[in-house]
C-alpha positions as MATLAB code, in Angstrom:
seq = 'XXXXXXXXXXXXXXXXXXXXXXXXXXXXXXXXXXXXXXXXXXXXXXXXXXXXXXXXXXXXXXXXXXXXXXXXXXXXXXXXXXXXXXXXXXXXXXXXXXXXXXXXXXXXXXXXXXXXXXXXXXXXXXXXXXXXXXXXXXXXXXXXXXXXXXXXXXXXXXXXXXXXXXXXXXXXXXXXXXXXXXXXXXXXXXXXXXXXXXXXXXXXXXXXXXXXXXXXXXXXXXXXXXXXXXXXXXXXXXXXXXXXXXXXXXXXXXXXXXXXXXXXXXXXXXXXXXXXXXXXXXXXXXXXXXXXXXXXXXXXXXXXXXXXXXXXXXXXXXXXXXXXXXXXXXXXXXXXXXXXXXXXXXXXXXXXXXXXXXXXXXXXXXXXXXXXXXXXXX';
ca = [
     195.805   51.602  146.397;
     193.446   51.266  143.807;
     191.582   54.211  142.739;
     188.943   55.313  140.524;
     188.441   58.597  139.361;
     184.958   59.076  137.828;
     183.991   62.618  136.258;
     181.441   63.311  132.801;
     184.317   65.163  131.148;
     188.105   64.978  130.672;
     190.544   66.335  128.448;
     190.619   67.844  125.640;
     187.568   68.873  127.024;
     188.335   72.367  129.219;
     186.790   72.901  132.481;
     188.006   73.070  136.372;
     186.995   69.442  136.834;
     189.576   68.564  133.672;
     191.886   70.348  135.030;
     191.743   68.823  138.525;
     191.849   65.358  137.330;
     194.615   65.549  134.919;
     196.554   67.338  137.915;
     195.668   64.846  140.604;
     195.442   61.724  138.657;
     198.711   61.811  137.513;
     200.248   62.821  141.025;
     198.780   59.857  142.802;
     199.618   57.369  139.916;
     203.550   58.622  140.972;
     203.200   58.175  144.684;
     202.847   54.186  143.309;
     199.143   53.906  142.984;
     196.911   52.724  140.521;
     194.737   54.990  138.591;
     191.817   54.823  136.280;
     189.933   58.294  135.018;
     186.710   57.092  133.986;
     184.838   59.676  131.604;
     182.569   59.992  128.786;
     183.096   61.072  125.269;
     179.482   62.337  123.649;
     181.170   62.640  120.006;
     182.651   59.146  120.230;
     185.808   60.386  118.332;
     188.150   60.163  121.211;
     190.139   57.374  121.858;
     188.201   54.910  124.053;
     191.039   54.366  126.128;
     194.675   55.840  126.651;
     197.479   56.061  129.168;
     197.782   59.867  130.661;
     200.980   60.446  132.976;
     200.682   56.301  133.938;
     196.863   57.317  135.068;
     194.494   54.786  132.423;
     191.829   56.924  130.822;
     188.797   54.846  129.793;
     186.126   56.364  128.252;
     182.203   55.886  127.309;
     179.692   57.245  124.839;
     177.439   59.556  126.241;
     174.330   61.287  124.919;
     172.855   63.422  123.865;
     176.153   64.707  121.100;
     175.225   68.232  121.790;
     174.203   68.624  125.612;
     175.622   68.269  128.728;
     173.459   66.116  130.108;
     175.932   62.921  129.849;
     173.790   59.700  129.961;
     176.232   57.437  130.020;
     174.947   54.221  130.660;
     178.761   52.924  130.259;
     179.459   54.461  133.363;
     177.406   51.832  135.187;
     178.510   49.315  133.293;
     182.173   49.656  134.336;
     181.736   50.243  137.828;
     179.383   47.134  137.823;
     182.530   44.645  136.344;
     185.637   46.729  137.611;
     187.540   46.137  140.770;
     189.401   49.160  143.119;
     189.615   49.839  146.677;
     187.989   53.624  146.834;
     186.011   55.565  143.530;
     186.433   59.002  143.774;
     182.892   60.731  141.826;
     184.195   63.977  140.523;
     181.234   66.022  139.984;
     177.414   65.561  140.679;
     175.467   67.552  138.323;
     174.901   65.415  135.040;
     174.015   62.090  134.681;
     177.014   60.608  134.952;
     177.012   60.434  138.981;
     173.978   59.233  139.554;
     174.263   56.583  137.886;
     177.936   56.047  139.707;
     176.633   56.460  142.318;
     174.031   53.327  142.034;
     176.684   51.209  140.929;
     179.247   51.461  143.929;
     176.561   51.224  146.706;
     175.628   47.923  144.477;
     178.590   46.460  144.952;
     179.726   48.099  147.768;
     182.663   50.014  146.950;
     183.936   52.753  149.220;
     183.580   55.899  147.439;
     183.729   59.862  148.108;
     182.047   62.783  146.111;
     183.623   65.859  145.416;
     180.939   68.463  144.092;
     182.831   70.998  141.930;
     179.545   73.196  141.525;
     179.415   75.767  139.157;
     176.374   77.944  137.821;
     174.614   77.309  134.976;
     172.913   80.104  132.276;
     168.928   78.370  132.438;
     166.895   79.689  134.589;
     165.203   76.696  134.172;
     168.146   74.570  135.425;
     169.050   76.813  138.146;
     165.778   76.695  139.761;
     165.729   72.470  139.354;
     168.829   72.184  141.478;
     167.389   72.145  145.022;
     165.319   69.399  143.613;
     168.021   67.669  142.242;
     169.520   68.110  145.569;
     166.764   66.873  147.078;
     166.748   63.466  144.555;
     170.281   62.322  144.748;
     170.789   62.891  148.647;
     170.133   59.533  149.432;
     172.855   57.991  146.850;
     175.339   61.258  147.983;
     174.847   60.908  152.057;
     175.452   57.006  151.734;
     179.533   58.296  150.556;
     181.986   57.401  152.790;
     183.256   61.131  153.034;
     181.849   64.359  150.825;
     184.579   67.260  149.830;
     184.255   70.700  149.130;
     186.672   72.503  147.136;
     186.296   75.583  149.609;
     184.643   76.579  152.625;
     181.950   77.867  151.283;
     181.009   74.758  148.806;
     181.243   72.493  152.278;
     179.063   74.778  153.850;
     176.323   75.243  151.047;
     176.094   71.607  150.663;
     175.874   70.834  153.985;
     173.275   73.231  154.573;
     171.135   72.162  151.516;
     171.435   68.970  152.042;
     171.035   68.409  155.460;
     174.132   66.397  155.777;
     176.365   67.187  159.066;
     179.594   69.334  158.356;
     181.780   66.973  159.881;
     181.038   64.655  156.832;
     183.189   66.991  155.020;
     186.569   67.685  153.870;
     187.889   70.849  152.166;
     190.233   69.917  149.978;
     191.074   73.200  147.442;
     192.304   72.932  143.827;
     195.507   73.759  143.618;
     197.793   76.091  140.901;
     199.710   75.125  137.917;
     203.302   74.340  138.141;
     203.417   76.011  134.513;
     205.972   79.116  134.093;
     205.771   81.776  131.489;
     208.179   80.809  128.201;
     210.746   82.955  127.657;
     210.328   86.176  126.299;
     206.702   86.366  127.901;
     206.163   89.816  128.680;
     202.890   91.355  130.091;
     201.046   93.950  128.864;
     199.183   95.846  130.949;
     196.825   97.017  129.174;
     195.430   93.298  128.451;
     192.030   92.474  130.243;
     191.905   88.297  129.890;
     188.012   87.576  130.767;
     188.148   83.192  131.260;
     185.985   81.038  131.576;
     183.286   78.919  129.166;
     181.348   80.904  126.688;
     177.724   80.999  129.184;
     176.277   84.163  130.411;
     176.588   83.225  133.731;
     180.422   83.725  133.702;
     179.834   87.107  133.066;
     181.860   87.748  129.889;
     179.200   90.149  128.576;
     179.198   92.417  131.726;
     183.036   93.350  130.590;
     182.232   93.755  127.241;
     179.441   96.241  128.344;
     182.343   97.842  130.348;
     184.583   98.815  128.107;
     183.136  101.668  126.637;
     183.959  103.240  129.941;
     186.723  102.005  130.584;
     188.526  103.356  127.078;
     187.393  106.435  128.447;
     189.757  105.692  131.133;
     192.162  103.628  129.960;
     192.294  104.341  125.777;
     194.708  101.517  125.629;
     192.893   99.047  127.238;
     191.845   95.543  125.084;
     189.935   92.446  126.300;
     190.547   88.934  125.472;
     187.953   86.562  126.176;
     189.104   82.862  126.686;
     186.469   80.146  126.233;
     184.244   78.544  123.750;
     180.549   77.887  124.596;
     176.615   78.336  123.548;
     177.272   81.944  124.056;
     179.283   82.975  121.533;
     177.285   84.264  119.326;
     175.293   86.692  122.316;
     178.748   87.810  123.037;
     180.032   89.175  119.434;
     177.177   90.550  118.949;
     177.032   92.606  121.943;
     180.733   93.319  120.559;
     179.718   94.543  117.181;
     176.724   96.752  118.607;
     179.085   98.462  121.252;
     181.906   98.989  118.399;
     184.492   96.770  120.088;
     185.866   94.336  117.012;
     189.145   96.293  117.597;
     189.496   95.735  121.234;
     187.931   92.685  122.048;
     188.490   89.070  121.097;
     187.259   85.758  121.465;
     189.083   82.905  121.060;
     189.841   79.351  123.018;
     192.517   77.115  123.797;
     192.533   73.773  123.939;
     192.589   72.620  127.526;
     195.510   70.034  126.765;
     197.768   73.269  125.160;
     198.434   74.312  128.728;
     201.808   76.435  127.975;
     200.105   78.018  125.873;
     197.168   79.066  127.948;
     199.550   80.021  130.555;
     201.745   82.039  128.392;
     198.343   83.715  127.641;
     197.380   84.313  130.952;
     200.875   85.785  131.657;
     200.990   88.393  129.063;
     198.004   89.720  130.957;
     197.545   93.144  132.681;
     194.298   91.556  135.069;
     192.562   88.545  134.847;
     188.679   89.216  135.235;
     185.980   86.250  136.473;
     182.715   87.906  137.345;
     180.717   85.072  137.271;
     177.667   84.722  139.034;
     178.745   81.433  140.568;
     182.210   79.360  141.426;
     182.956   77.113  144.185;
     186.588   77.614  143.009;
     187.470   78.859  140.287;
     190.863   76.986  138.969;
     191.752   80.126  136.378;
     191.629   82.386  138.765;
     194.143   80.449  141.139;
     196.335   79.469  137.839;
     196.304   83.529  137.349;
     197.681   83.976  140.572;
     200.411   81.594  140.605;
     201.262   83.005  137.122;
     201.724   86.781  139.253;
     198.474   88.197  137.681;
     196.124   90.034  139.381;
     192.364   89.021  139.498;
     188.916   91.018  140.082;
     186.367   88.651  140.352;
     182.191   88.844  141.948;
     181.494   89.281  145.131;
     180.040   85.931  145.538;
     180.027   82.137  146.164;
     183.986   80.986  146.158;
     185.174   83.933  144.582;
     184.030   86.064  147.662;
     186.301   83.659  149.635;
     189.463   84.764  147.511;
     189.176   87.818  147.954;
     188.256   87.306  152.082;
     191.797   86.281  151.834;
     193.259   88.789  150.159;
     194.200   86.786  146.913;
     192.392   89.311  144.484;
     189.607   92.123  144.625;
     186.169   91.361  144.178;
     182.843   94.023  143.431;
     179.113   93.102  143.845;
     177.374   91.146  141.434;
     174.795   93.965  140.629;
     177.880   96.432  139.563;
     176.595   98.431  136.884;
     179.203   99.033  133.712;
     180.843  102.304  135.272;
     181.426  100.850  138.541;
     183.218   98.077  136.361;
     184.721  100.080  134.670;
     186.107  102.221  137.704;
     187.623   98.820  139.186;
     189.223   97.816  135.801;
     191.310  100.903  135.587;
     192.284  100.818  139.161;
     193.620   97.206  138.759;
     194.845   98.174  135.674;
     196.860  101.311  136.866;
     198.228   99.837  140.563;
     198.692   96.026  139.969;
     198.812   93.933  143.489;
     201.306   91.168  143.744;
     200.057   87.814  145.671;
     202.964   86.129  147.898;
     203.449   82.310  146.007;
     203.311   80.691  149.981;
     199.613   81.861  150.660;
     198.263   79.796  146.486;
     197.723   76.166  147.550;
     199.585   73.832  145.136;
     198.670   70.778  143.254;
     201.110   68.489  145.657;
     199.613   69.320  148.282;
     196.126   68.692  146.779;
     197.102   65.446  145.773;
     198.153   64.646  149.157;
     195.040   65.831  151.183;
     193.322   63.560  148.722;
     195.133   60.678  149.629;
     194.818   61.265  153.365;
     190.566   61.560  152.271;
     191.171   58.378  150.971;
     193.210   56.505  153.626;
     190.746   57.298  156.251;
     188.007   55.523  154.323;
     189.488   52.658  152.911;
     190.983   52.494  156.697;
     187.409   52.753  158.906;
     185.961   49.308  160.058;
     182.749   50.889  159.317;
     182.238   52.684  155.876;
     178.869   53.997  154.990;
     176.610   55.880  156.661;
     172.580   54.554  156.193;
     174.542   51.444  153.901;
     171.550   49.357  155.239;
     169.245   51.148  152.958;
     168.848   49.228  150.216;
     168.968   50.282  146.832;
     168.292   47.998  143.761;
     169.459   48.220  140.664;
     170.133   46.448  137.176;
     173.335   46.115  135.331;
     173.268   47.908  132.520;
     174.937   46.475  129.017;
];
């Protein structure tokens, strides 16, 4: 089979949709098919094209440099000349699918949509996104089948939408098959907070923590994994609450992945209280890893802990009540049995059965006598 994987970002870029790719892509290319990642590269210093685990990584200019807004006219372009038997769009909030999106109902190319939703920090873009919604519908109900990464994204999208259930798969992200190096030893008084550097991921609401938690817990030290707008917000709030000593900032490179997970091992919980995740990969990679997680009582990460995969507190906690649930992770660790995490293998596969069923239907696209016109781009 023939398969094209279309997302805005890809390595070395970070993110859960990077990650799921380069897990996925790879996976599928062994099973004997052919795959093509096609991305975009707003700094047009990567290389425009590379081979990645036998998956072929192409990649576009996109602008603006410094947003994430990813026009990527390129994107049409390629669809527009290529040839494959199913396009996968990974993602659908930047430019990049809509204009995907065009191009396969053009020519006519089966093709699915996985969301991968996440929050953003504008207020202003927040409140656009049920207008969004409400602009790409038509392009995203003509796919041959729409995935969720959980329960809850299939749900919200159906809902908002207006597009039946049954239309979608869930088909979770899985965990790393990375192990600890040697030597790797955790300490447990190591808070990791990961995630980009946005206020919506909630690094700040740990940093406001910890003066109550030291209280607790003298030992205790945060490590905050990401790089993003927020930076600055965030060592600030450090410096005004006298943390330099006990709280860091610092990213890894998405393709260093021992490293992150020799990170991750070392620590004593892994915090995410993020205002919104459909579902959250570092949290699952912290898991298989055997570290604990407290996360928001919301969106995906409410569905974790419905399982019983890590604890979650409401999204209005105020900094003791943080506080309180750090030190009682931090003094009685829970352990998370391997069997319940789902696994990248097994991702791969559901994918492949996603795809099967389309490529295998006499009839592909719902409302495909709409018509939509279009002009190649380039």
């Amino acid at each position: 089979m023939r398969i094209l994987m279309v997302s805005a970002r890809y390595y070395p870029f970070m993110g859960g949709i990077e990650t799921h790719i380069h897990e996925v892509g790879p996976r599928l290319a062994a099973l004997g098919h052919s795959v093509d990642a096609l991305t975009t590269d707003p700094s047009g210093t990567l290389p425009h094209e590379e081979l990645v685990k036998g998956m072929r990584v192409r990649r576009v200019r996109a602008w603006p440099k410094h947003r994430d807004y990813h026009f990527a006219p390129g994107v049409m372009t390629e669809i527009l000349r290529g040839s494959w038997d199913i396009i996968h769009f990974q993602g659908w909030h930047t430019f990049v699918a809509p204009l995907g999106l065009l191009a396969a109902v053009k020519r006519d190319l089966p093709f699915v949509l996985t969301f991968h939703s996440g929050g953003h920090s504008s207020r202003l873009r927040n409140a656009v996104r049920s207008l969004q919604r409400a602009l790409l519908k038509p392009l995203i109900a003509r796919a041959d089948r729409l995935i969720g990464v959980s329960e809850f994204e299939a749900d919200f999208f159906s809902s908002t939408m207006g597009i039946p259930r049954d239309r979608f798969a869930v088909v979770p992200n899985g965990t790393s098959t990375l192990t600890p190096s040697p030597g790797v030893r955790v300490d447990p008084n190591l808070i990791i907070s990961v995630g980009r550097l946005e206020r919506y991921k909630g690094h700040h609401r740990v940093i406001e923590a910890m003066p109550e938690l030291l209280r607790r817990v003298p030992g205790a030290r945060l490590k905050i994994l990401g790089a993003g707008p927020y930076e600055a917000e965030l060592k600030a709030a450090r410096h005004q609450l006298c943390l330099t000593d006990v709280v860091t900032i610092e990213a890894i490179p998405g393709a260093e992945r021992q490293r992150l997970a020799d990170t991750v091992a070392s620590a004593g919980l892994l915090v995410l209280l993020s205002e919104y995740e459909a579902h959250p990969v570092a949290v699952i990679e912290a898991l298989s890893l055997g570290r604990p997680a407290l996360v928001s009582d919301t969106s995906g990460t409410r569905e974790l802990a419905q399982k019983g995969l890590c604890r979650a507190i409401p999204l209005d906690a105020t900094p003791v009540a943080i506080a309180d649930a750090l030190a009682e992770e931090l003094r009685t660790p829970r352990s998370v049995p391997a069997e319940t995490l789902p696994n990248w293998d097994d991702c791969a596969q559901a994918l492949l059965d996603v795809y099967h069923s389309v490529t295998s239907r006499p009839v592909r696209r719902p409302n495909s006598s709409q018509p939509v016109t279009i002009k190649p781009v380039g």
